[in-house]
DRENDO-382797 format. One record per residue (C-alpha): chain; residue in three letters; residue number from 1; x, y negated, z negated. Coordinates in steps of 0.05 Angstrom, whole numbers, plus 5000, padded with zeros to 4 digits. Example, Ala and Ser with C-alpha at 12.3 -4.5 7.8 and 13.67 -1.06 7.14 Angstrom:
2
PABA | A | ALA | 1 | 5246 | 5090 | 4844
PABA | A | SER | 2 | 5273 | 5021 | 4857
! end
This chain:
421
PABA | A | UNK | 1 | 5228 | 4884 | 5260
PABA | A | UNK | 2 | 5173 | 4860 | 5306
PABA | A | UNK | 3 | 5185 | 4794 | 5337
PABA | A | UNK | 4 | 5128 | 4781 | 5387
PABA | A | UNK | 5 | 5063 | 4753 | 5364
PABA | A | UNK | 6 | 5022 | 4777 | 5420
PABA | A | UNK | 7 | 5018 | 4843 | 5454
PABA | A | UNK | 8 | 4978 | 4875 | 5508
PABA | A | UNK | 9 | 4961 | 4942 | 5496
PABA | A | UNK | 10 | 4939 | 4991 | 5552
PABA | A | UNK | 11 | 4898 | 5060 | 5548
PABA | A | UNK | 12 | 4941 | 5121 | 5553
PABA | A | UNK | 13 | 4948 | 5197 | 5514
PABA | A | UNK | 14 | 4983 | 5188 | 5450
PABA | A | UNK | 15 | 5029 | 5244 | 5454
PABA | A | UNK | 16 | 5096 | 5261 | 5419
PABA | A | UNK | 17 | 5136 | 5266 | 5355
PABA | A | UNK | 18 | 5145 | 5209 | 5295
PABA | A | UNK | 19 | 5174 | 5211 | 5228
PABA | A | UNK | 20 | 5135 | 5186 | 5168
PABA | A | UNK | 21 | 5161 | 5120 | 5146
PABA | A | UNK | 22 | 5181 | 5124 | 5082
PABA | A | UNK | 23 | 5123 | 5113 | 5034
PABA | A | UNK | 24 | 5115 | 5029 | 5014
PABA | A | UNK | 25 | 5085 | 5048 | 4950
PABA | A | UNK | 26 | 5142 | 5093 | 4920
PABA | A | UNK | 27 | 5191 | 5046 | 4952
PABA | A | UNK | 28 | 5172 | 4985 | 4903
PABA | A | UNK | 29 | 5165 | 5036 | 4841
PABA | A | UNK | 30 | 5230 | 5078 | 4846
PABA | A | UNK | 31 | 5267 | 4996 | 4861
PABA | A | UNK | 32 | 5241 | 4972 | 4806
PABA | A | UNK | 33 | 5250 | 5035 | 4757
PABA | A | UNK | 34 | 5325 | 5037 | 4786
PABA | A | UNK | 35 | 5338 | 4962 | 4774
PABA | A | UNK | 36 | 5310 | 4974 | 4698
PABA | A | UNK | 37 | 5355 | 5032 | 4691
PABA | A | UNK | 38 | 5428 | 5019 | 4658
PABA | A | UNK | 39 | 5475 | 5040 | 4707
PABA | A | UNK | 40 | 5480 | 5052 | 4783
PABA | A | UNK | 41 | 5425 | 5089 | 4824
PABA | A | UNK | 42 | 5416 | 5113 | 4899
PABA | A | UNK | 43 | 5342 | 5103 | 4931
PABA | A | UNK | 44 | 5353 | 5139 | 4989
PABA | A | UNK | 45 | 5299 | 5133 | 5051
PABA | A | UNK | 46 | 5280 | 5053 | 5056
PABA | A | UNK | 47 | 5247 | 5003 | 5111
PABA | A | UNK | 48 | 5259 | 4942 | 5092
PABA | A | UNK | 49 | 5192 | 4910 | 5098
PABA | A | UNK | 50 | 5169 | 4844 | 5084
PABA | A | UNK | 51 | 5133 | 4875 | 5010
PABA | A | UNK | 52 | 5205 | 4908 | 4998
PABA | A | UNK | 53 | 5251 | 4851 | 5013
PABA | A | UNK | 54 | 5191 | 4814 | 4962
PABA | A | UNK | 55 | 5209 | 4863 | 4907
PABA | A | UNK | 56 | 5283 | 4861 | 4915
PABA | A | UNK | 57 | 5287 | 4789 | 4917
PABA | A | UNK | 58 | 5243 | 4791 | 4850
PABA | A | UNK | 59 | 5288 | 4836 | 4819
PABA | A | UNK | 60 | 5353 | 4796 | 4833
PABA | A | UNK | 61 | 5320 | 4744 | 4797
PABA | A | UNK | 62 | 5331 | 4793 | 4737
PABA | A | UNK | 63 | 5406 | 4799 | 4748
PABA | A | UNK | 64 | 5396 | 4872 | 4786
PABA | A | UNK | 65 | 5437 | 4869 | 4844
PABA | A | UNK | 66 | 5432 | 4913 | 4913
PABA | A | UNK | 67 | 5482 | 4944 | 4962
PABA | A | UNK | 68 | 5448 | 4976 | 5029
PABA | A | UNK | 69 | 5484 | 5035 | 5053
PABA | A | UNK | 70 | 5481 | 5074 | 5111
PABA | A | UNK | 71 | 5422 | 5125 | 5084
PABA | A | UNK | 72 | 5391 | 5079 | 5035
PABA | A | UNK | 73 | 5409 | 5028 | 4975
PABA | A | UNK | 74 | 5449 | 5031 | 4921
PABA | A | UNK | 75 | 5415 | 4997 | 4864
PABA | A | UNK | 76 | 5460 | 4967 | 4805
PABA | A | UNK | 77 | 5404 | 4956 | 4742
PABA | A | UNK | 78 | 5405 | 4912 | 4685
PABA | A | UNK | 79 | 5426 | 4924 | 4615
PABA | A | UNK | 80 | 5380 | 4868 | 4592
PABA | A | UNK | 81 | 5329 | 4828 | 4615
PABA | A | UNK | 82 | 5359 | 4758 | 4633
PABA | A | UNK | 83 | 5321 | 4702 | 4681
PABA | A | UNK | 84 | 5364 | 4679 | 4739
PABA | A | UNK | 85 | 5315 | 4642 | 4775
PABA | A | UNK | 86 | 5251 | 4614 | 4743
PABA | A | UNK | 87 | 5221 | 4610 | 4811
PABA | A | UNK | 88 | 5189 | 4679 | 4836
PABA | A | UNK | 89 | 5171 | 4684 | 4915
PABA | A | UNK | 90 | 5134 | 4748 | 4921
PABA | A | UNK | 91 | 5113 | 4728 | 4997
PABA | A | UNK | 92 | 5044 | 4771 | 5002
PABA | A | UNK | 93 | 5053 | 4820 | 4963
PABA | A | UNK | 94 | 4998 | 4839 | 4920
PABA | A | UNK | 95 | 5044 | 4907 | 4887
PABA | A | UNK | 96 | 5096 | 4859 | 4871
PABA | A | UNK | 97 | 5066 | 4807 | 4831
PABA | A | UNK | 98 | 5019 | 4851 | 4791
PABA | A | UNK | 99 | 5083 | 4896 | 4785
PABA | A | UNK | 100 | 5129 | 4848 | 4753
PABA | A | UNK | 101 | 5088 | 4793 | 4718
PABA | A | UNK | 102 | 5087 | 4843 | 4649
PABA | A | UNK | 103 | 5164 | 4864 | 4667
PABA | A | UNK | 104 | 5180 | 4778 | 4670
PABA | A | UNK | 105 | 5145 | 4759 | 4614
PABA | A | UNK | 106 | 5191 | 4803 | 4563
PABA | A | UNK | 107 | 5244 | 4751 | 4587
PABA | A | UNK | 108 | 5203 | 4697 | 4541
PABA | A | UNK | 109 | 5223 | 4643 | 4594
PABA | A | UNK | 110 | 5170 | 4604 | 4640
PABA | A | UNK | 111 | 5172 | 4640 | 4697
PABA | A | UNK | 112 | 5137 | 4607 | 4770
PABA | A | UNK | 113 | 5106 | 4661 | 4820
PABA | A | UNK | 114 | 5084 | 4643 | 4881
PABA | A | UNK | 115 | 5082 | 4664 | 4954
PABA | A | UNK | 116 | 5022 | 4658 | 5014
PABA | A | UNK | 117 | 4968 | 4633 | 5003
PABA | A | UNK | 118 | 4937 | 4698 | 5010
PABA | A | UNK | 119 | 4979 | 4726 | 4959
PABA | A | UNK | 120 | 4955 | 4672 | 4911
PABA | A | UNK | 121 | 4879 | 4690 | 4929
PABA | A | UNK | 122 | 4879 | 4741 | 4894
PABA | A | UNK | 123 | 4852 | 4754 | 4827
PABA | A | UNK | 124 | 4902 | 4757 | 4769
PABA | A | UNK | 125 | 4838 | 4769 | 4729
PABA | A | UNK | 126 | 4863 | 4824 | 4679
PABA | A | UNK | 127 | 4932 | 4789 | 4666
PABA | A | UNK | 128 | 4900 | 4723 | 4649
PABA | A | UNK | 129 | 4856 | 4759 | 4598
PABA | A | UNK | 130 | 4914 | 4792 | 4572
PABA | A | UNK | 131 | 4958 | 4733 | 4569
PABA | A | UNK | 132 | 4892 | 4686 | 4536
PABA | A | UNK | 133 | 4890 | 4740 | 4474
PABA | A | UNK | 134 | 4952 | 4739 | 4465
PABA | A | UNK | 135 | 4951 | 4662 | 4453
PABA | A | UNK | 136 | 5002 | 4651 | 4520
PABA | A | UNK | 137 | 4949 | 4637 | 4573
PABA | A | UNK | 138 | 4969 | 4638 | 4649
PABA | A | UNK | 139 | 4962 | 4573 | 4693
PABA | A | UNK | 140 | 4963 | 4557 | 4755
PABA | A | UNK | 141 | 4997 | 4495 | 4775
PABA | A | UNK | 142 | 5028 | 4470 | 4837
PABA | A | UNK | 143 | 5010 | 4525 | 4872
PABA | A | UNK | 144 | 5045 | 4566 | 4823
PABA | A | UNK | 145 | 5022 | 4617 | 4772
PABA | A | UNK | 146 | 5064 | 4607 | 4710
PABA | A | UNK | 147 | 5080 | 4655 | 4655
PABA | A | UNK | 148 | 5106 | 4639 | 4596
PABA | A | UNK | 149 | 5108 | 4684 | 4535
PABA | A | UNK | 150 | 5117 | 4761 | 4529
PABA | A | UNK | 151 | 5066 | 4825 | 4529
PABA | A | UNK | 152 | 5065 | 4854 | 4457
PABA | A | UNK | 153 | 5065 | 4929 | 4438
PABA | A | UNK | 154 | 4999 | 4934 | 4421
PABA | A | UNK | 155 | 4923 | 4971 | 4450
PABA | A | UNK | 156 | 4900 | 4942 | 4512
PABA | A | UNK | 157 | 4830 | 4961 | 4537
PABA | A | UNK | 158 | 4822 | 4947 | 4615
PABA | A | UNK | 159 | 4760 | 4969 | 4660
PABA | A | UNK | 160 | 4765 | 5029 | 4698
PABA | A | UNK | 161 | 4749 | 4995 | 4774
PABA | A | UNK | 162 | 4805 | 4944 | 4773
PABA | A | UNK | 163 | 4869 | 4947 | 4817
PABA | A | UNK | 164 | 4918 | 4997 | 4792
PABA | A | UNK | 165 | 4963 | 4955 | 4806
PABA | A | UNK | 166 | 4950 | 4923 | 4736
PABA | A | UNK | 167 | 4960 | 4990 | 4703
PABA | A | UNK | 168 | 5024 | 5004 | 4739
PABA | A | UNK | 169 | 5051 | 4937 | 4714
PABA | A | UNK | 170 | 5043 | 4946 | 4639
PABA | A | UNK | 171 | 5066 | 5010 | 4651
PABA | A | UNK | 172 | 5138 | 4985 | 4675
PABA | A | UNK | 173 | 5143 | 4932 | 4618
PABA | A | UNK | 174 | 5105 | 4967 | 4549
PABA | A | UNK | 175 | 5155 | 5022 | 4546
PABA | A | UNK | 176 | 5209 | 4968 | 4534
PABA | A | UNK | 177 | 5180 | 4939 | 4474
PABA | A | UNK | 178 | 5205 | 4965 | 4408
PABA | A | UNK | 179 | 5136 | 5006 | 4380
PABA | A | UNK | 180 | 5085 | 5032 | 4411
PABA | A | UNK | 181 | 5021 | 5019 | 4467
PABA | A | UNK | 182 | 4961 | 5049 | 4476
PABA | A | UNK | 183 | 4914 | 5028 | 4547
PABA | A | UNK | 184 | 4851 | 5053 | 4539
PABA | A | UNK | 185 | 4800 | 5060 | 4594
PABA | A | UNK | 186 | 4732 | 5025 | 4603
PABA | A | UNK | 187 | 4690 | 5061 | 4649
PABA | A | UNK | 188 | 4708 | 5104 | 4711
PABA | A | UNK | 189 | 4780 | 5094 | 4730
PABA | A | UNK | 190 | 4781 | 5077 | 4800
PABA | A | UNK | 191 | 4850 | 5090 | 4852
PABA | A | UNK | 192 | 4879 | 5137 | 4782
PABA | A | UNK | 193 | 4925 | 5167 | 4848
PABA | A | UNK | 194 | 4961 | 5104 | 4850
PABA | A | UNK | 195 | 4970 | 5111 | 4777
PABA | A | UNK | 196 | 4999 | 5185 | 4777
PABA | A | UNK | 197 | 5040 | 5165 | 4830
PABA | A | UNK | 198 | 5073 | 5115 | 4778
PABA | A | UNK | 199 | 5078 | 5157 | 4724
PABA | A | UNK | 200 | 5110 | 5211 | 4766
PABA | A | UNK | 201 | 5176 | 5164 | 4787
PABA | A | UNK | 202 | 5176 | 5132 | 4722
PABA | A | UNK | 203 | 5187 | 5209 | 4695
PABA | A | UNK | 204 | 5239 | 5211 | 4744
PABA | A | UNK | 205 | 5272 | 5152 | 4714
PABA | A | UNK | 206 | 5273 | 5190 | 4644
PABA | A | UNK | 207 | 5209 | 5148 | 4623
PABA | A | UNK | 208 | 5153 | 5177 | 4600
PABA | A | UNK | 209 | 5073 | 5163 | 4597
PABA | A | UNK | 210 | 5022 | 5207 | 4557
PABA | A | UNK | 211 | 4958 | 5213 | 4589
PABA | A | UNK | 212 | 4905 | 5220 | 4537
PABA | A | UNK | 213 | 4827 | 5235 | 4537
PABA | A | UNK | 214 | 4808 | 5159 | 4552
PABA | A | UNK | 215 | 4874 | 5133 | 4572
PABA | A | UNK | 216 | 4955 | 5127 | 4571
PABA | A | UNK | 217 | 4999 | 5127 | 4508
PABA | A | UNK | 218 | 5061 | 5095 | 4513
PABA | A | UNK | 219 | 5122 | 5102 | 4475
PABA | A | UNK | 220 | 5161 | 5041 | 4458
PABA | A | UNK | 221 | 5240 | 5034 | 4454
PABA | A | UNK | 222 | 5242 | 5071 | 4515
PABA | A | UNK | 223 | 5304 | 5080 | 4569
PABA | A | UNK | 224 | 5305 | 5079 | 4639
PABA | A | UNK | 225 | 5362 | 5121 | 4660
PABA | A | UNK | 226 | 5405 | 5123 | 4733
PABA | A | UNK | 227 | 5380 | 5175 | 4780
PABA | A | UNK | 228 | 5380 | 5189 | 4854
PABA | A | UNK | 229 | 5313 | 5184 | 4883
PABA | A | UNK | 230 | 5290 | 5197 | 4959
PABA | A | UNK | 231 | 5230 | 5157 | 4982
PABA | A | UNK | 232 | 5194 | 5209 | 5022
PABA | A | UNK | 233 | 5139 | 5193 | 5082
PABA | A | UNK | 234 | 5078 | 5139 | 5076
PABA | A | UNK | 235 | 5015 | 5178 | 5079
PABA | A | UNK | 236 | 4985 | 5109 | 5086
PABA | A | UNK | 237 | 5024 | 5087 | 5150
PABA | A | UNK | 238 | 5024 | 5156 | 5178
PABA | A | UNK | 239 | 4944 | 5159 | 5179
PABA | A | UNK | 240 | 4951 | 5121 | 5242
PABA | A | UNK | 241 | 4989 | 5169 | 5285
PABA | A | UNK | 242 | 4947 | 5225 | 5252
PABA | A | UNK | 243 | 4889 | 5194 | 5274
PABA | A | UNK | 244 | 4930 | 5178 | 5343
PABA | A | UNK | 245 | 4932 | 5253 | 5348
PABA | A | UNK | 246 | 4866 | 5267 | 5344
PABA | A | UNK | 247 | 4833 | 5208 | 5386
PABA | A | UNK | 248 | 4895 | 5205 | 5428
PABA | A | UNK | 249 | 4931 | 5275 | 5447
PABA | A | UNK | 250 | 4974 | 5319 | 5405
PABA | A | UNK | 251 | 5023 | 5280 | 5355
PABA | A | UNK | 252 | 5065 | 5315 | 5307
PABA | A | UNK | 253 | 5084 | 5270 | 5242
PABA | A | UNK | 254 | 5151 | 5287 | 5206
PABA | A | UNK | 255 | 5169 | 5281 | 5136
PABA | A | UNK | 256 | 5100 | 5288 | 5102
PABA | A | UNK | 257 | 5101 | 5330 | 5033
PABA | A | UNK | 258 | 5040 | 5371 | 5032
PABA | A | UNK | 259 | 5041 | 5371 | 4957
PABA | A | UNK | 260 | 5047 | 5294 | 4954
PABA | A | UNK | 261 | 5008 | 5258 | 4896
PABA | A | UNK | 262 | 5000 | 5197 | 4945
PABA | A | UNK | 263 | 4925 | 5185 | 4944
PABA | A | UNK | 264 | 4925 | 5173 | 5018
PABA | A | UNK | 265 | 4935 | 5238 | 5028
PABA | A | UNK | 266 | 4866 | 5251 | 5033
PABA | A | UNK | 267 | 4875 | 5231 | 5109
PABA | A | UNK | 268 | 4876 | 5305 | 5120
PABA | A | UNK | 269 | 4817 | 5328 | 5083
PABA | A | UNK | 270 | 4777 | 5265 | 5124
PABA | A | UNK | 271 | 4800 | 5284 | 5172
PABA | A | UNK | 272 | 4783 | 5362 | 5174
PABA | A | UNK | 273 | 4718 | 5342 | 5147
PABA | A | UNK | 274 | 4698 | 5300 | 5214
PABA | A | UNK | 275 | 4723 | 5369 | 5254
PABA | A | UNK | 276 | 4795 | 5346 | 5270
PABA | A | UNK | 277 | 4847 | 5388 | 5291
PABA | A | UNK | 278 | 4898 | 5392 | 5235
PABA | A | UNK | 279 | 4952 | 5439 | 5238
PABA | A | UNK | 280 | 5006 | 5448 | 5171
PABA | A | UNK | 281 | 5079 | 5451 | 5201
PABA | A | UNK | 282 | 5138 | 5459 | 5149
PABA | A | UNK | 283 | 5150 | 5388 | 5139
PABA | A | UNK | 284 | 5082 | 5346 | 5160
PABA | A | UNK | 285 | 5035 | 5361 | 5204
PABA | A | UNK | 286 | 5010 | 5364 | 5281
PABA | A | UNK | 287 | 4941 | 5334 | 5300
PABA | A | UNK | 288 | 4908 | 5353 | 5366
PABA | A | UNK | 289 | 4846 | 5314 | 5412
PABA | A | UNK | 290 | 4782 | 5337 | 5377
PABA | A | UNK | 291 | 4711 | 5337 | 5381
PABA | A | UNK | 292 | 4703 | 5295 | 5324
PABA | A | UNK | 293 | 4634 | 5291 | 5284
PABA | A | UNK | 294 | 4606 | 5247 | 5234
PABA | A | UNK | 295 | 4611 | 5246 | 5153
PABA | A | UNK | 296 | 4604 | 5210 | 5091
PABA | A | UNK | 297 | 4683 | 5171 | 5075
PABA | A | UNK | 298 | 4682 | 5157 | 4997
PABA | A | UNK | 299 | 4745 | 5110 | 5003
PABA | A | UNK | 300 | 4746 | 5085 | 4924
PABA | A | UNK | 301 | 4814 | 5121 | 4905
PABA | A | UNK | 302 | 4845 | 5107 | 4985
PABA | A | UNK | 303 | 4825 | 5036 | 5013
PABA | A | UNK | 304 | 4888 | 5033 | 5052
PABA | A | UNK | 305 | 4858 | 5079 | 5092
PABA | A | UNK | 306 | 4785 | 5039 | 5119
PABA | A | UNK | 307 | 4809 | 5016 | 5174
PABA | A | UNK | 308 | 4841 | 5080 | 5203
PABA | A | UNK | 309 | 4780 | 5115 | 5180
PABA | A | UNK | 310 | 4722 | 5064 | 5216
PABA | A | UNK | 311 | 4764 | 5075 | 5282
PABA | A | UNK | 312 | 4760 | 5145 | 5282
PABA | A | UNK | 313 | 4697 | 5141 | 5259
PABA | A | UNK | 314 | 4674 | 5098 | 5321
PABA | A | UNK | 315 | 4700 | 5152 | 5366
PABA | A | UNK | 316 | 4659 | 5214 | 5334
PABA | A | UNK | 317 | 4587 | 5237 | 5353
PABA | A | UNK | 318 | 4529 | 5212 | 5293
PABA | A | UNK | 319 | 4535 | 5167 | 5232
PABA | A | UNK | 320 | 4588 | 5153 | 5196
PABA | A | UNK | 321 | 4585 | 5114 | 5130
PABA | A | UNK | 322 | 4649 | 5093 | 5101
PABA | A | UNK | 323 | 4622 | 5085 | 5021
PABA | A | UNK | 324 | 4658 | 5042 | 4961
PABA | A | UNK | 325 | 4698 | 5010 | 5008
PABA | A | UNK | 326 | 4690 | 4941 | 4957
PABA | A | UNK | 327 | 4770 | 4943 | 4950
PABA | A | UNK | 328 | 4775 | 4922 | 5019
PABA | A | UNK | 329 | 4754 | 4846 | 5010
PABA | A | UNK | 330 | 4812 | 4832 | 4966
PABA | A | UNK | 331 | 4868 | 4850 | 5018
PABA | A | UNK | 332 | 4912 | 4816 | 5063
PABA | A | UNK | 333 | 4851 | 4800 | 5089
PABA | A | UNK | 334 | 4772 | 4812 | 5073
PABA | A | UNK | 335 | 4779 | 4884 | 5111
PABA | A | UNK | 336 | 4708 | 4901 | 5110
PABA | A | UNK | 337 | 4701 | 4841 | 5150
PABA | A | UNK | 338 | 4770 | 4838 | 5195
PABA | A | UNK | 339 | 4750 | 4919 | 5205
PABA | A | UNK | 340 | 4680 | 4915 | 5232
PABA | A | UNK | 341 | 4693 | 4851 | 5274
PABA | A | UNK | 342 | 4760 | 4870 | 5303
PABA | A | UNK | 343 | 4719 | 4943 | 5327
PABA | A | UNK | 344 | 4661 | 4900 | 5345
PABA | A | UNK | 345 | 4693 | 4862 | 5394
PABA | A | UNK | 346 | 4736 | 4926 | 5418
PABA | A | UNK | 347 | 4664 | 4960 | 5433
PABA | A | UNK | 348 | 4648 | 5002 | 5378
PABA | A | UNK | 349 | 4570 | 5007 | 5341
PABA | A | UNK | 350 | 4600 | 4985 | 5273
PABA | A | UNK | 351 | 4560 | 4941 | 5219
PABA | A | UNK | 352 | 4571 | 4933 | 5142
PABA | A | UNK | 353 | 4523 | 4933 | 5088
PABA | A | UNK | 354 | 4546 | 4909 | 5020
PABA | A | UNK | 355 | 4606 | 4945 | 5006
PABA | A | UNK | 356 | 4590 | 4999 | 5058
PABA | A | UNK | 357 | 4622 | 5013 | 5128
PABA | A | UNK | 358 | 4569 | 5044 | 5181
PABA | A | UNK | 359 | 4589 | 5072 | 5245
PABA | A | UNK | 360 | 4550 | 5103 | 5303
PABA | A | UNK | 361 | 4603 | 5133 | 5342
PABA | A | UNK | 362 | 4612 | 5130 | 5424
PABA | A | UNK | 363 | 4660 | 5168 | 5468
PABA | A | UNK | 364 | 4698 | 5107 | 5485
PABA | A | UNK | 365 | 4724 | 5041 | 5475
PABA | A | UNK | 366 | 4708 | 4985 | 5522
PABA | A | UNK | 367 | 4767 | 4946 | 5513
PABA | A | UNK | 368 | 4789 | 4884 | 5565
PABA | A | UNK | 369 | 4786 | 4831 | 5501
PABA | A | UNK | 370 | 4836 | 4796 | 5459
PABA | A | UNK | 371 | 4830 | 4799 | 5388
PABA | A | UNK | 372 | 4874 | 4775 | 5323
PABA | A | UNK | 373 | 4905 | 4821 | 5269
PABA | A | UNK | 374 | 4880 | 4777 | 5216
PABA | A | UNK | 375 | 4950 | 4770 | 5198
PABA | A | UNK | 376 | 4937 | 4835 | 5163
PABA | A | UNK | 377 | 4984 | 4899 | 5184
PABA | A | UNK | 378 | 4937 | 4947 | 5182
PABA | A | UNK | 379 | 4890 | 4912 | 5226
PABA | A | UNK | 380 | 4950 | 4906 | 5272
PABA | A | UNK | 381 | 4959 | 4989 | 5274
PABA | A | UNK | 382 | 4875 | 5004 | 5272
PABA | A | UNK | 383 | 4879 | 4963 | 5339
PABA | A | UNK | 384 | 4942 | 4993 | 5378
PABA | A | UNK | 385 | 4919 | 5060 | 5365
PABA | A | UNK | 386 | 4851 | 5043 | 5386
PABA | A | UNK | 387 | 4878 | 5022 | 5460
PABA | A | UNK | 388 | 4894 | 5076 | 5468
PABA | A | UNK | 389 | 4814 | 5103 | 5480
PABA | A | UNK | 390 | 4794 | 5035 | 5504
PABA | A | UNK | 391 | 4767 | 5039 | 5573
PABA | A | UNK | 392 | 4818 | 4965 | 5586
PABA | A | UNK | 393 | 4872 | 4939 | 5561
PABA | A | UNK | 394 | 4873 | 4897 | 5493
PABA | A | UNK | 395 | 4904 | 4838 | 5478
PABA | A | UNK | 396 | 4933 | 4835 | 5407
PABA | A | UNK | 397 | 4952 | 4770 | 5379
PABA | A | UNK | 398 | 4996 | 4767 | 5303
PABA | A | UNK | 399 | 5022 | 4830 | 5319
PABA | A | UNK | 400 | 5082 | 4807 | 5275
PABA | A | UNK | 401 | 5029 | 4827 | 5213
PABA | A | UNK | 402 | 5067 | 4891 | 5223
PABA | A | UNK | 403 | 5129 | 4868 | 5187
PABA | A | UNK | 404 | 5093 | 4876 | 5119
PABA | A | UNK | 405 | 5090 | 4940 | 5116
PABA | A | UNK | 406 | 5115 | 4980 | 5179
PABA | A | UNK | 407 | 5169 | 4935 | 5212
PABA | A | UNK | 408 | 5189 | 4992 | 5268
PABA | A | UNK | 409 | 5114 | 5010 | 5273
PABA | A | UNK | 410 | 5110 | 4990 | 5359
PABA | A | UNK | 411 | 5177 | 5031 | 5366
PABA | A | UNK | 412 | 5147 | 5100 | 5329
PABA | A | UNK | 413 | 5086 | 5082 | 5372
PABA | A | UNK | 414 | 5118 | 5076 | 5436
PABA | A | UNK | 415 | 5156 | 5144 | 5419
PABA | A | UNK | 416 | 5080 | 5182 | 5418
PABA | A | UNK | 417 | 5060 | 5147 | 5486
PABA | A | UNK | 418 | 5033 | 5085 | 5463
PABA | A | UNK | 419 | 5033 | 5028 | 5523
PABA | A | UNK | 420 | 5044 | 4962 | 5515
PABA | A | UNK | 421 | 5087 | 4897 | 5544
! end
């Protein structure tokens, strides 16, 4: 766990060997799946992050209980559904409120989320239309959004460019419910990787979801069953000492399934496609200091990945625009904007229009500033692994933004040559 909120980074070669942190994303969905299922599981491969410890907190509030062991967590699930607390701290995590507000609301009790302010910023949009059909509207009150009454089996319609993260939720709760669900699809479905990714551990937990011609079918009276489940490596975290490699040196990244249906994945394909060095290993991959040119970035289905993306971008020959990158306002922090200023200020020829990212790359980083993470961990890891092709060193302040996601992020960058006091 990081515990210093300001760190000065110097230039060096990024050079070495990490191991994928296990992925954030699978982490929440194979907890929450296990802490459905009756009986005892094993999620092996876990960080406990700040989004995590969110979830499991959450989930205790359901009556499942957790054990950490030496290679993971042993998960103890619920038979039923029962409210322990009424009072739901999901800290800033966006996956864990739109995960479990479907999931709490089959208790029938008034249940209170809350968390950052941040957290509470963003737009529960979907749910509250859901919720005002259904005759049990959300409020907000007290800094609190409150919800009291239960999703009903029934056909849901939601647009196609909305947060997965609202699919993934009715996903967890619908199969529950005694008959049958249908969610159909308006329009283009946006970030549908995030989705598979949810259907594929759900399947794992002996739960199934159809996918049909304009949508998901979902069988009610459903059962999540015990099963042991390893977490394996975080594209999304990972894309930064990938990128490291190719700006930095020669870093090989552990514990990265090629055949993953993470949607950040496409790292390697962005990267290949702006002439990086890639090369396949058995288990991940080794990136190498390239020559690195410019390309279109369509970032709709990965938005994790903008940041990462515009700092590589700054550091290749030509034009780079970073397209559909509209996602990134409704983060930790308004990433179009924390992205382009943070680079800005660390020397690179980076603007934004509308929803677009544009980058005229340079050869270097100037460096010798101080800038702020936004409170936002990915800003936090753009901006290390940028020192390390700054020209001074870099001053980072809320470097404990890491905690969120990465918690032993400075450690695995200090293990490929990254510099810093």
């Amino acid at each position: 766990m990081m515990n210093k909120q300001q760190v000065t980074l110097f230039p060096t070669n990024l050079e070495g060997t990490v191991t994928a942190p296990p992925s954030k994303s699978l982490s929440h969905r194979a907890l929450i799946c296990a802490g459905l299922s009756k009986g005892e599981s094993f999620v092996e491969n876990i960080v406990y992050s700040e989004d995590i410890i969110a979830t499991m907190t959450a989930l205790e509030s359901l009556g499942v209980s957790f054990k950490k062991k030496q290679k993971g967590l042993l998960v103890k699930g619920v038979k039923r559904l029962r409210l322990g607390n009424h009072v739901v701290n999901c800290n800033e995590s966006g996956s864990t409120i739109r995960f479990l507000i479907p999931l709490f609301s089959l208790t029938n009790k008034e249940v209170h989320f809350t968390g950052k302010a941040s957290l509470l910023k963003r737009p529960q949009t979907i749910y509250e239309d859901i919720f005002e059909k259904l005759e049990k509207p959300l409020v907000y009150k007290n800094s609190k959004l409150v919800v009291n009454g239960s999703v009903e089996a029934m056909e849901y319609k939601i647009k196609g460019n909305v947060s997965s993260q609202f699919f993934t939720g009715l996903m967890f709760a619908l199969p529950l419910l005694e008959d049958d669900s249908t969610i159909i699809i308006d329009g283009p479905l946006e970030s549908k990787s995030y989705i598979d990714l949810t259907i594929s551990v759900m399947e794992e937990f002996g739960v199934e979801i159809k996918e049909i011609e304009n949508g998901y079918f979902i069988e009610g009276n459903q059962t999540y069953h015990p099963n042991n489940y390893r977490i394996e490596g975080d594209y999304s975290q990972s894309a930064f000492h990938l990128v490291g490699g190719v700006i930095g040196g020669y870093v090989e990244t552990k514990d990265l399934n090629h055949e993953s249906v993470q949607g950040d994945l496409a790292i390697i394909d962005i990267i290949q496609a702006m002439n990086g060095k890639v090369v396949f290993t058995e288990n991940g991959y080794i990136t190498e200091l390239s020559k690195t040119k410019s390309t279109v970035v369509d970032i709709n289905d990965c938005p994790d990945l903008g940041p990462i993306v515009a700092l590589l971008a700054s550091l290749s020959s030509g034009t780079t625009r970073i397209i559909n990158a509209h996602r990134l306002r409704i983060k930790e922090s308004d990433r179009i904007k924390s992205t382009v200023e943070t680079l800005q200020l660390l020397g690179a020829n980076i603007t934004s229009e509308k929803d677009d990212i544009i980058v005229r790359g340079r050869k270097m980083l100037a460096g010798g500033v101080t800038v702020d993470s936004f409170n936002d961990h990915r800003i936090a890891m753009m901006v290390s692994i940028a020192s390390s092709r700054c020209e001074k060193e870099v001053v980072l302040t809320n470097a404990t933004a890491v905690n969120k996601s990465y918690p032993h992020f400075f450690e695995d960058f200090k293990s490929i040559g990254g510099k810093f006091k």
